[in-house]
C-alpha positions as CSV (number, residue, x, y, z in Angstrom):
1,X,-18.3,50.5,-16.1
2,X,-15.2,51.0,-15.1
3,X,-15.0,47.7,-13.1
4,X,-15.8,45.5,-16.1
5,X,-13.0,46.8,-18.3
6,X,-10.8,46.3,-14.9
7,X,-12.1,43.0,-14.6
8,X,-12.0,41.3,-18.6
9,X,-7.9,42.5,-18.5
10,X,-7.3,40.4,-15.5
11,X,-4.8,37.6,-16.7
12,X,-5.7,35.2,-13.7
13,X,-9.3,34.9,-14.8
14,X,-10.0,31.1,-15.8
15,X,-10.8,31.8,-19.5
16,X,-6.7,32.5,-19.0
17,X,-5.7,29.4,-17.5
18,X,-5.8,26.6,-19.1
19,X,-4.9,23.5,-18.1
20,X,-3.5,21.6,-20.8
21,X,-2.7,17.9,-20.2
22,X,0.3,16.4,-21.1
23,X,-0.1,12.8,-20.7
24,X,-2.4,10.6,-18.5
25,X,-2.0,7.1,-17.3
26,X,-4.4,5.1,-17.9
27,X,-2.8,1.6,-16.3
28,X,-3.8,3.1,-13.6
29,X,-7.3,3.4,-14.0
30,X,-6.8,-0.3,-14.7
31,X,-5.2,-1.3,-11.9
32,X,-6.6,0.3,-9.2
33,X,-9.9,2.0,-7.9
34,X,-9.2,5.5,-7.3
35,X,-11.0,6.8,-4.1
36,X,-9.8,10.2,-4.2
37,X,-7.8,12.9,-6.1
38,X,-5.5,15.2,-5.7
39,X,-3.4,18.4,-7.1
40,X,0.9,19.0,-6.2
41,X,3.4,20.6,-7.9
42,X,6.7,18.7,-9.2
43,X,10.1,20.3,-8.4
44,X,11.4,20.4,-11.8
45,X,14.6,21.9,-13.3
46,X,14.7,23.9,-16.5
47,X,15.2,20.9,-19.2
48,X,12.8,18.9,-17.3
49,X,10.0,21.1,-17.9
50,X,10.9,21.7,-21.7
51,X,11.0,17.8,-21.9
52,X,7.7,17.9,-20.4
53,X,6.4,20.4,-22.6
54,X,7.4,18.4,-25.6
55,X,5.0,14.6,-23.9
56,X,8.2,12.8,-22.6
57,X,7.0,11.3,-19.9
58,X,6.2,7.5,-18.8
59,X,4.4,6.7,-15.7
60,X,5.0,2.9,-15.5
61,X,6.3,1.6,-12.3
62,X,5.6,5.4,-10.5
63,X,4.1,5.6,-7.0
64,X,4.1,8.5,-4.6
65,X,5.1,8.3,-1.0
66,X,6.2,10.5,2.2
67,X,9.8,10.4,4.1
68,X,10.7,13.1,6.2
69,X,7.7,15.2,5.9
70,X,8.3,15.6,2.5
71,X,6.3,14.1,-0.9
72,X,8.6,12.3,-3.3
73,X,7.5,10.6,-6.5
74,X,9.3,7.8,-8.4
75,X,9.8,5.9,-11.1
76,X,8.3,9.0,-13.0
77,X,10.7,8.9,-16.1
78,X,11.2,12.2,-17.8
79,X,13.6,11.6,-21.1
80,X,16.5,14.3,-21.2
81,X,15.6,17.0,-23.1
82,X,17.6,16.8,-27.1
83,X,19.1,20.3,-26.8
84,X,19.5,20.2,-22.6
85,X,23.7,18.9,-23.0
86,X,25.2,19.1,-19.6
87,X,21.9,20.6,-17.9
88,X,19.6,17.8,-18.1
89,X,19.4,15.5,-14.9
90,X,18.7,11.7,-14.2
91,X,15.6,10.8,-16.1
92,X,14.4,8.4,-12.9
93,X,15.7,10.9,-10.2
94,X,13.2,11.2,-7.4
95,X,11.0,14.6,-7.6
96,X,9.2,16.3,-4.3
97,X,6.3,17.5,-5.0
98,X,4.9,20.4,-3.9
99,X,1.7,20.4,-1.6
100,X,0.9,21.9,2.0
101,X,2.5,20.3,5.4
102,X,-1.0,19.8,6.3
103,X,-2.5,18.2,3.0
104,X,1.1,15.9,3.4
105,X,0.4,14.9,7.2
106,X,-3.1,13.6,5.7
107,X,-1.6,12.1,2.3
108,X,0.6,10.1,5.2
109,X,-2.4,8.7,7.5
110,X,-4.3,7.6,4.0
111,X,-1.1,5.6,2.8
112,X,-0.9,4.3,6.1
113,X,-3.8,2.4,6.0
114,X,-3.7,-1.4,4.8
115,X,-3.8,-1.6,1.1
116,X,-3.8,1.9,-0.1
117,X,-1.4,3.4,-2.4
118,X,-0.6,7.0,-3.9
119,X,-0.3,6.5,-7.7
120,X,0.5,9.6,-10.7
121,X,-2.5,9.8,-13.1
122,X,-1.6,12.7,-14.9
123,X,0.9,15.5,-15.7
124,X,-0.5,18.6,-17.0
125,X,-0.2,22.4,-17.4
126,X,-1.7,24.9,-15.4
127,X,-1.1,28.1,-16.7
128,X,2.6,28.1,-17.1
129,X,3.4,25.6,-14.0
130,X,3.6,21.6,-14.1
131,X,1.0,19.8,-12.2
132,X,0.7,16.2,-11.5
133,X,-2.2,14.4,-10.2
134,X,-2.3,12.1,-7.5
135,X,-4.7,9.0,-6.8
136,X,-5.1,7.9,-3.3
137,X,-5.9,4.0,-4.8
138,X,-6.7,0.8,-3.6
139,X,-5.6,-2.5,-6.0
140,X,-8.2,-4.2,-8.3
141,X,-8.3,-8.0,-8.4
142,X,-8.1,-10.0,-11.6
143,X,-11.8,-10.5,-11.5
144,X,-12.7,-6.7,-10.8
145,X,-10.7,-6.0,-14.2
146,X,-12.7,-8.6,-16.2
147,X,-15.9,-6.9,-14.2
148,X,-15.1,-3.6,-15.3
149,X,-14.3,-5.0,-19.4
150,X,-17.5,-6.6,-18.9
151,X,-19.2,-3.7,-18.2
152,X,-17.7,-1.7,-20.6
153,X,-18.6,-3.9,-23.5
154,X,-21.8,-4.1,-22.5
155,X,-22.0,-0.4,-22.6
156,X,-20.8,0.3,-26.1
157,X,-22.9,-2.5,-27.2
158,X,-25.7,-0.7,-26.2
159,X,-25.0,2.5,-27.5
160,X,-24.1,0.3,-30.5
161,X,-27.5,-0.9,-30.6
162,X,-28.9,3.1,-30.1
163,X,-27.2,4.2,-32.7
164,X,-27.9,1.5,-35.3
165,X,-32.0,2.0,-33.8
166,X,-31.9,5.7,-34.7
167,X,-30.5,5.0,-38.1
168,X,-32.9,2.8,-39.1
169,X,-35.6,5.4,-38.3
């Protein structure tokens, strides 16, 4: 008995830790076919993350890429923060992000390869840290966007048609 009561206090249990997403971008999804995902930290300072806090970001333009060993992102515009004064910092500065030498090294051999890219497709809270999320992405054509509208209009046309069916009934 004891064990549960230890347990339900816990503040790291997932109930706890929300993730709470900030703003996504969804040209990206547009542009590009993401192959694969993944999680980093930003290096933020204080009146970037309040700014954060508050949706002022814009993604357009932003791509990720390695120098040095290091992950930088930019082009990720973060609007000073109203009440920051002489605190806040370039809104187009570049920003490491945080992730493991290892997951870096293979971040590096996938951007590498001919045609691949690492794009920002969302910022978001996790708990009370700042998360970004990476797409390792390859570039659409102009006909694989009119493909993928296509498709997507003939999808809500047929839960269009669904719907209207179980209405009549």
């Amino acid at each position: 008995m004891a064990g549960q009561n230890k347990q339900s206090n816990n503040t790291n249990s997932p109930q706890k830790r929300g993730k709470k997403i900030i703003m996504q971008n969804r040209k990206a999804r547009h542009d590009y076919f993401v192959e694969d995902t993944f999680e980093a930290g930003i290096e933020l300072f204080g009146t970037e993350v309040k700014s954060i806090r508050q949706g002022s970001v814009n993604f357009k333009d932003s791509y990720c890429y390695v120098e040095k060993g290091e992950l930088l992102v930019t082009g990720l515009h973060i609007s000073p923060y109203e009440k920051g004064n002489i605190f806040n910092k370039d809104p187009l500065r570049l920003r490491r992000l945080l992730m493991h030498k290892k997951e870096i090294t293979k971040m590096n051999s996938y951007i590498s390869k001919d045609g691949y890219t690492l794009v920002p497709l969302s910022v978001y809270l996790s708990g009370s840290r700042v998360k970004i999320e990476l797409g390792l992405c390859r570039g659409k054509k102009l006909y694989d966007k009119r493909e993928d509208l296509a498709k997507r209009e003939a999808k809500r046309d047929i839960e269009r048609h669904i719907k209207q069916a179980g209405n009549d009934v």
